[in-house]
Wavefront OBJ file of the C-alpha trace (Angstrom):
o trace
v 0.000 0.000 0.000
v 1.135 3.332 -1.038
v 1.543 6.540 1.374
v 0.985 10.222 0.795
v -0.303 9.942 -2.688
v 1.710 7.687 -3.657
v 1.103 6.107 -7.513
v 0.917 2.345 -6.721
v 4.942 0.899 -8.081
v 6.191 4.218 -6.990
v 9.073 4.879 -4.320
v 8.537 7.353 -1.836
v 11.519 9.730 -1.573
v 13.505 8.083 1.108
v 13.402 4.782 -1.056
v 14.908 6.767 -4.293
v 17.441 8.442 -2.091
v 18.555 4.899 -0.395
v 18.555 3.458 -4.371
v 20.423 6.719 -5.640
v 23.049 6.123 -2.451
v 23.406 2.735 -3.271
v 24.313 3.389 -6.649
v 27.349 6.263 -5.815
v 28.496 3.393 -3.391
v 28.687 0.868 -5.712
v 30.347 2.826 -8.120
v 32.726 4.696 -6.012
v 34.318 1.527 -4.697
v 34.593 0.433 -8.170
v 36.502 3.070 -8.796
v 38.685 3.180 -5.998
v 39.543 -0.444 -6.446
v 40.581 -0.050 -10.068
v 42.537 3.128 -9.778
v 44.732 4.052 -11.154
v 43.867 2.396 -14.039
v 46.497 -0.663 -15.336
v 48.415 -0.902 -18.377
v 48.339 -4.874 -19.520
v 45.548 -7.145 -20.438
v 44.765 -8.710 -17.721
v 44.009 -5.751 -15.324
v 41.206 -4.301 -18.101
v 39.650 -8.287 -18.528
v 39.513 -8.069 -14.602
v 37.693 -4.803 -14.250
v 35.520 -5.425 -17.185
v 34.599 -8.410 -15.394
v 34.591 -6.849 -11.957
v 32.218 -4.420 -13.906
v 30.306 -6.796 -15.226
v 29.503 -8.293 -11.702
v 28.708 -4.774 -9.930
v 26.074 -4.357 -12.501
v 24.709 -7.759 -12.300
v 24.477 -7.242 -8.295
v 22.469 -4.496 -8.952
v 20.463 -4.955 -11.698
v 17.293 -3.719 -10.400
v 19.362 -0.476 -9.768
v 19.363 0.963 -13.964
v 21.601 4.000 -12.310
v 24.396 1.910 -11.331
v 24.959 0.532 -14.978
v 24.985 4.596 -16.793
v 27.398 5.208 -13.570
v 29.951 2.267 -14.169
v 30.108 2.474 -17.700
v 30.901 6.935 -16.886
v 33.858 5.169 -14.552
v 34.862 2.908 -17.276
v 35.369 5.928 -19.680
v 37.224 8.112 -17.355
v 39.786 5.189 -16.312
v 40.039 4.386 -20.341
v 40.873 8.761 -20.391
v 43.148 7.633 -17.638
v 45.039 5.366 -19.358
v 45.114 7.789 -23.230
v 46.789 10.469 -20.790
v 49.360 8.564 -18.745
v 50.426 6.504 -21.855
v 50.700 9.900 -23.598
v 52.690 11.488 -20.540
v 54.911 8.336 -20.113
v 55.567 8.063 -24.252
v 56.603 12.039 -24.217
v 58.825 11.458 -21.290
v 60.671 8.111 -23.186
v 61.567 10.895 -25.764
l 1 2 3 4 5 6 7 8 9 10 11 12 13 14 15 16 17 18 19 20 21 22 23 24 25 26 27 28 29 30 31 32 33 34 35 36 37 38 39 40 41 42 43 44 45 46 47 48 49 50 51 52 53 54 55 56 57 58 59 60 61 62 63 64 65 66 67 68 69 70 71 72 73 74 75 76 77 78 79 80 81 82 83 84 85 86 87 88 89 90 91
């Protein structure tokens, strides 16, 4: 049963806050645990994978997946820039 007007399927405020929360969690540990981003094969299979299972743990939580996939981009950004910085220092 719904509260204060509620549509029926809706989530009151507090339950979109605790969903929106859940989904800056998720991904900020993602993050943390894969930065600074690697430089081999093996480190991107294991966070695409790690990835992979953050969004599957929350699938319910759509967020979470545009999130991640943000993340994903700014480590691959990451990885452009250093490999650009540590290629212009070789020189």
């Amino acid at each position: 049963m719904t509260s204060s007007g509620e549509k029926s399927g809706e989530m009151s405020p507090a339950e979109y806050a605790k969903m929106h929360q859940r989904a800056f969690r998720v991904t900020f540990d993602f993050l943390t645990s894969h930065f600074p981003p690697g430089d081999d094969a093996a480190w991107w299979e294991k966070t695409v994978n790690d990835m992979t299972d953050a969004s599957v743990s929350c699938a319910e939580n759509k967020l979470v997946i545009g999130l991640l996939t943000g993340v994903f981009e700014y480590l691959s950004c990451e990885y452009d820039k250093r490999r650009k910085m540590y290629a212009e220092t070789a020189n």
